[in-house]
N, C-alpha and C positions, 0 to 999 in steps of 0.2 A: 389455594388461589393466589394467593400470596406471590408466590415464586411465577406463576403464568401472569401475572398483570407485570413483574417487572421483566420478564423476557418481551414481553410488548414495547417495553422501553426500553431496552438496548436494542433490541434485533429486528426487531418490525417498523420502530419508527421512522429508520432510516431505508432498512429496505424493502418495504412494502409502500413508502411514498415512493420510493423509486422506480417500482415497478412498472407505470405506467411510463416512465421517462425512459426507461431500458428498451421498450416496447417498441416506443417511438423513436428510437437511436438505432433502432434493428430493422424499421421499417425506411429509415431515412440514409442507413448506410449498415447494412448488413454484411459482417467480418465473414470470411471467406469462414468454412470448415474447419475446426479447432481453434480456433480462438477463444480467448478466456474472459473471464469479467473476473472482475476484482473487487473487495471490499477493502479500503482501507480506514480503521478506526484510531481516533485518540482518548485512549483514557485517560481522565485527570483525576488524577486520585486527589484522595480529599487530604491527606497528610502522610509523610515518609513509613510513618506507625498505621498507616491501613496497606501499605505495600505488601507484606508478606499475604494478608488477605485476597487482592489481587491476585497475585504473581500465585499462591497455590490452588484459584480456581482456575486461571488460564490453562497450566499448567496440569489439573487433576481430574476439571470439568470440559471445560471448553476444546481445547485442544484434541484429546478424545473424541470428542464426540463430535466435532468436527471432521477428526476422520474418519469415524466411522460415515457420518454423510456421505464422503468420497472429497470433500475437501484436504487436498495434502498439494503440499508443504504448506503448515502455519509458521508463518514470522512473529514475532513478538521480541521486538528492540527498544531502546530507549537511547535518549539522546545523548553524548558523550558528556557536555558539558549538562550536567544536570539542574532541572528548573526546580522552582519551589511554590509550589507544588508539584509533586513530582508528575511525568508523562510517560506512559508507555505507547507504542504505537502495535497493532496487531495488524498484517496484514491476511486475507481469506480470501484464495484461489475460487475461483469457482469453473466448472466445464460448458456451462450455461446460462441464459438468465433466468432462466426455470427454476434451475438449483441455487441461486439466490433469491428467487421471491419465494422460494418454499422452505427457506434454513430457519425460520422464526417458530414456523406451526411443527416443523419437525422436529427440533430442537425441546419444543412445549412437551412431547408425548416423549423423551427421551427417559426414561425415569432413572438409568444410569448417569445419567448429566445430571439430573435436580437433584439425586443423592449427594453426588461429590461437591455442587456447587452448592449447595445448602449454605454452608460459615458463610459466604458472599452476595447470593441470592435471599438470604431470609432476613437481612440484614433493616430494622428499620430504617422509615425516612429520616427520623431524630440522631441516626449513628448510621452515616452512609460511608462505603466505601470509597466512593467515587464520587465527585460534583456532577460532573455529567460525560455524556462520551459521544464524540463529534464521530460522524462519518461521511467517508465517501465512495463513491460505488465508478468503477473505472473500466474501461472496456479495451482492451489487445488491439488497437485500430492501426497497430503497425504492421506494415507487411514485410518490415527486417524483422519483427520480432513478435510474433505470434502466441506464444504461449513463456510461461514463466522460467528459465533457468537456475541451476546452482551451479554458478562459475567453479569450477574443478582447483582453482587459483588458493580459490579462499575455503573449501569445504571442507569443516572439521576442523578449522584450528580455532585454536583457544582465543589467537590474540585478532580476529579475523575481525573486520566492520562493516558496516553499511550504509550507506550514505543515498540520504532521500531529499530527493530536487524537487522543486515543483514551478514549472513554468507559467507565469498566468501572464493571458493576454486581453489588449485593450477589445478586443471583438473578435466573433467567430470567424471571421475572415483571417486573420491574423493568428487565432490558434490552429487552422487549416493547416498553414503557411507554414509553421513551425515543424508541423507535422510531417507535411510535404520535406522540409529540407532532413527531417531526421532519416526520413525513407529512402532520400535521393544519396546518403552516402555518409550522412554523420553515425547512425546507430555502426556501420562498418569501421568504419574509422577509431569508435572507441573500444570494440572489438581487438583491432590489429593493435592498438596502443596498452593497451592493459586496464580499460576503463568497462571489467568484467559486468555488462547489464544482467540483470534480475529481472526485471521486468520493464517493458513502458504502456501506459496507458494513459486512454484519454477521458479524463474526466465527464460521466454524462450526469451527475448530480451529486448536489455536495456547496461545500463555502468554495469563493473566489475562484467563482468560472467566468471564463471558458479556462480551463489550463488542461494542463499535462504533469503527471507524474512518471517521475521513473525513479531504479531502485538500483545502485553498484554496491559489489561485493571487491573487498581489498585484504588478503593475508593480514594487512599490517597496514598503521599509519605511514612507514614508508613508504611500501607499494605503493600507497593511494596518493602521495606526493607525488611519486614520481611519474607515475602514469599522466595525472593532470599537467605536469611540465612538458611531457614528451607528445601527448594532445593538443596544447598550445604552438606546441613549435614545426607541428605535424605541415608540409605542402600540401596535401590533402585537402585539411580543415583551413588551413591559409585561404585557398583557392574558393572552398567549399563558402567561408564565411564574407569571402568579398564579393559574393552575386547582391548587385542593390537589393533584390525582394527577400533578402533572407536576412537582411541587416538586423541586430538586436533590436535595435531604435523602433523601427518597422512594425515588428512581429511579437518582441517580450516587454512586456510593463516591469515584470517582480517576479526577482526567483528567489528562492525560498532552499537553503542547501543546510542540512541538518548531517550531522555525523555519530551513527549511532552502534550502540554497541549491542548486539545480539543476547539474548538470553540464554541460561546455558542449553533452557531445553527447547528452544528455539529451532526448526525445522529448517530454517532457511541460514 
């Protein structure tokens, strides 16, 4: 029992509150055919010496049987400049919001998952791996970019990154707006500049909403310099970001740019 009361508190707390919010974000604006949902989570480990704990049930447990769900590509990256307590972020594909409200109860009867996740799952409350693990559940509401990529740029190397944005705005009107200007020709733009997208979504529940996430892949910290020089100075995006409705001021409160480094057995 043990192990099924604390998959209720990783997997279900976050996505089974959600599921009514998905419902309602599918009845309020329903993504074309093939669009994705996303889960993105933070785990806070409780200290550097419970990481290896972590890192070999993502890794031995979770990841697995994730894919076995039909979840694939799993991400699992961590910040470049690393916190203390340490962070990992895990990001989880999903084809539907179906197969996110039902990843928790499948997951429970998985008996090849509780095996392997047992060192991490059986763990008491008095010696926890984790303090706690935040999530947010995101939805493909872009019609540049529909389901998730692995930029060909960066895939497979060793020294490759990934840098995670998160747009949050002062009202839903305003994270519209953002949206809108990403469709109307910025997701293109970072495309043709080398600012290789992973994914974008727009946050339907979770901390510091209304936003948007998205996810870039770069070979190398040079790439990723230079692509964002060559972005700035783009006519394009000049043109693109001097429409008054699209003004920062406008549309973004607080963005949120993290540079992180992939894990080795990281999918993404």
């Amino acid at each position: 029992m043990k192990r099924r009361e604390l998959l209720k508190g990783t997997f279900a707390a976050a996505t089974l509150a959600g599921v009514s919010t998905v419902s309602n974000a599918r009845a309020a604006q329903t993504p074309a055919a093939g669009r994705e949902f996303y889960e993105l989570r933070t785990y806070h480990v409780k200290s550097a010496a419970k990481l290896p704990v972590v890192e070999n049930y993502l890794q031995h447990a979770l990841i697995p049987a994730l894919n076995r769900l039909g979840c694939r590509p799993v991400g699992v990256f961590s910040p470049v400049e690393l916190t203390d307590p340490p962070q990992i972020f895990v990001l989880v594909p999903h084809a539907s919001a179906d197969s996110l409200a039902n990843v928790a109860r499948r997951l429970s009867a998985d008996m090849e998952y509780l095996r392997a996740g047992a060192p991490y799952l059986d763990l008491p409350a008095t010696d926890p791996a984790c303090d706690r693990i935040e999530s947010s559940l995101l939805m493909a509401s872009f019609s540049g970019m529909p389901k998730m990529e692995i930029p060909k740029a960066a895939a497979g190397k060793a020294s490759r990154l990934l840098q995670l944005r998160i747009y949050e705005s002062h009202n839903e009107a305003a994270a519209k707006k953002k949206i809108e200007m990403f469709n109307s020709g910025e997701i293109a733009i970072f495309r043709r500049v080398g600012l290789n997208p992973v994914l974008f979504g727009e946050t339907i529940a979770g901390a510091r909403m209304p936003n948007l996430t998205y996810l870039l892949a770069f070979a190398d910290k040079a790439a990723l310099d230079k692509a964002w020089a060559t972005f700035r100075a783009d006519p394009e995006w000049l043109k693109l970001k001097a429409i008054p409705d699209y003004a920062d001021a406008k549309i973004v409160s607080k963005i949120t740019n993290k540079v992180c480094k992939p894990a080795a057995y990281s999918q993404i």
